[in-house]
C-alpha positions as CSV (number, residue, x, y, z in Angstrom):
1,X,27.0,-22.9,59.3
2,X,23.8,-23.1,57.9
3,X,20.8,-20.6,58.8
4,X,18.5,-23.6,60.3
5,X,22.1,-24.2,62.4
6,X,22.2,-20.6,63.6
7,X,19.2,-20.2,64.4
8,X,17.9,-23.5,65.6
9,X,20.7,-24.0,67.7
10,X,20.8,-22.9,71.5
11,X,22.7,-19.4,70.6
12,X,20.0,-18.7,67.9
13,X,17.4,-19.6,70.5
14,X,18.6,-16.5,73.2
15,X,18.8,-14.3,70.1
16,X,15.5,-15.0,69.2
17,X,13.7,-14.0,72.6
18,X,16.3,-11.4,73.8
19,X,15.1,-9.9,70.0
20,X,11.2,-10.4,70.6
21,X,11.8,-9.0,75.0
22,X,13.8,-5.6,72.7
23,X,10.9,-5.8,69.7
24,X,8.3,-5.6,72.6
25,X,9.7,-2.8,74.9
26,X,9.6,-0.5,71.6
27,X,5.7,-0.7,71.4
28,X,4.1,-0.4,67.5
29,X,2.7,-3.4,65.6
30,X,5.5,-5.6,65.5
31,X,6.0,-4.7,69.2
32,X,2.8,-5.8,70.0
33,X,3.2,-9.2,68.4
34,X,6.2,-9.9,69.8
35,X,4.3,-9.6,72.9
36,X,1.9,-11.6,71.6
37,X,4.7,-14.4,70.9
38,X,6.6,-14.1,74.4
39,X,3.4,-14.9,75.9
40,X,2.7,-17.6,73.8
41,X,-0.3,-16.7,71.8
42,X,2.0,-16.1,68.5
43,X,5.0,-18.0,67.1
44,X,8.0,-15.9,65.6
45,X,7.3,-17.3,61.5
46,X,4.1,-15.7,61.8
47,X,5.4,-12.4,62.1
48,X,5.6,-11.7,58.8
49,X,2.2,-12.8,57.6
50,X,0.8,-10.2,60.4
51,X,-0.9,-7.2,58.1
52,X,-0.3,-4.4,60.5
53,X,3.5,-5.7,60.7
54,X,4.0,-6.6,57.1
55,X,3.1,-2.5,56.2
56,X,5.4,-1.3,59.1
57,X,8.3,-3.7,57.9
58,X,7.4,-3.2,54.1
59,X,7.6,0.6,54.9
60,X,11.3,0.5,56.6
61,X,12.0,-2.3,53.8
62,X,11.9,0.8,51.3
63,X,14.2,3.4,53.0
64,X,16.5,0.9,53.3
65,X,16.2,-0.3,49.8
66,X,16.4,3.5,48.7
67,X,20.0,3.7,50.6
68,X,21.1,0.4,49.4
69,X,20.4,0.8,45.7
70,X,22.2,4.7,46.0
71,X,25.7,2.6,47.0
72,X,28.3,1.8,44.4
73,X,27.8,-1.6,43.0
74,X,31.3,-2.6,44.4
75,X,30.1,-1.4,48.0
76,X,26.7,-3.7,47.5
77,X,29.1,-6.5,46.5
78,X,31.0,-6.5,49.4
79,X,28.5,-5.6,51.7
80,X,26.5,-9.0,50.3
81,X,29.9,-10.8,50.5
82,X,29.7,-10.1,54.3
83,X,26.2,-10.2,55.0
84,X,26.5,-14.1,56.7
85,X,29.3,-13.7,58.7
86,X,27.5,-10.5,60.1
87,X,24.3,-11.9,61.0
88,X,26.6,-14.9,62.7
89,X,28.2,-11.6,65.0
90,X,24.4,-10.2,65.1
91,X,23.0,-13.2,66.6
92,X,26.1,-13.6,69.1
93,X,25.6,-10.4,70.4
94,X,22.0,-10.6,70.6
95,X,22.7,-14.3,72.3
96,X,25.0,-12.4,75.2
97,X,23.5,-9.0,75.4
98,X,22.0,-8.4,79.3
99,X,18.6,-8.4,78.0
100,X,17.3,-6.9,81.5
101,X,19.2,-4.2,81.2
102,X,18.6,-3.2,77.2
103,X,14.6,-4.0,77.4
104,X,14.7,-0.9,80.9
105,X,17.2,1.2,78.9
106,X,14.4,0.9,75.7
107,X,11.1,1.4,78.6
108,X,13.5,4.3,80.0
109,X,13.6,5.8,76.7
110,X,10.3,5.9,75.5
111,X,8.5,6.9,78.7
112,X,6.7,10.0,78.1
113,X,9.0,13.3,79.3
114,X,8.2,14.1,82.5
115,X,7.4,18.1,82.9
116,X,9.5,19.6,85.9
117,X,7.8,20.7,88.4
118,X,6.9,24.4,88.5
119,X,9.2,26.4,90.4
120,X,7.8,28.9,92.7
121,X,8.4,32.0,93.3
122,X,7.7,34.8,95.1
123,X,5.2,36.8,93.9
124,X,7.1,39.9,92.9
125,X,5.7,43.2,94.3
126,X,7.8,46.5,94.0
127,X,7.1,48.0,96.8
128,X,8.5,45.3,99.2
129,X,11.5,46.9,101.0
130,X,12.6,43.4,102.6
131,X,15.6,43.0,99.6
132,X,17.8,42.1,102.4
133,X,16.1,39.5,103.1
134,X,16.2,38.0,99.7
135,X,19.1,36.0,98.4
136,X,21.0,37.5,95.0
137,X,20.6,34.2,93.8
138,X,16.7,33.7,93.9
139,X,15.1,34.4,90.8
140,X,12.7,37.6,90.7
């Protein structure tokens, strides 16, 4: 299979917008486009030409060029060997994940921490002879 068959073809198609609903639940630049493109205003090729996207990508691009190149050459060579027949099994997956579920897992995630609430407690005053009263549990 070809790329323009993978990724013209119906599978390649759910792949592409259950990637774009993930890329736009994880906020950023490229998050923001792929906003931009599920709402229409954008299409997918132009992602790359996008300058606040093309530094965020070019600046991932070089870690993983940094871990690539420290491999063995045999390791590159058989990871490149593989690479098609792993983006076939990325695209699958991405075809038949529950994108519902993985785009409120991703909002879940990066919701800002919610503080708990203060506890309260009783103001502590050492003359108070009510420590019956008081369960050895509670917190002074």
């Amino acid at each position: 299979m070809t790329g323009h068959e993978l990724f013209g073809s119906e599978q390649g198609e759910r792949a592409r917008q259950t990637a774009m609903r993930l890329l736009a639940a994880t906020g950023g630049a490229a998050g923001d486009f792929a906003g931009e493109v599920l709402a229409g205003r954008r299409r997918p090729h132009e992602l790359l030409a996008h300058g606040p996207v093309l530094d965020e990508f070019v600046q991932e691009a070089r870690g993983w060029w940094r871990i690539i190149d420290a491999l063995p050459a045999e390791e590159r060579q058989r990871l490149a060997g593989e690479a098609w027949s792993s983006l076939e099994r990325q695209v699958g997956e991405l075809a038949t994940l529950d994108a519902d579920e993985a785009v409120a897992e991703l909002e879940k995630l990066s919701a800002p921490a919610q503080d708990p609430p203060p506890r309260t407690r009783r103001p502590r005053d050492d003359e108070d002879d009510d420590w019956s009263e008081r369960s050895y549990l509670e917190p002074l």
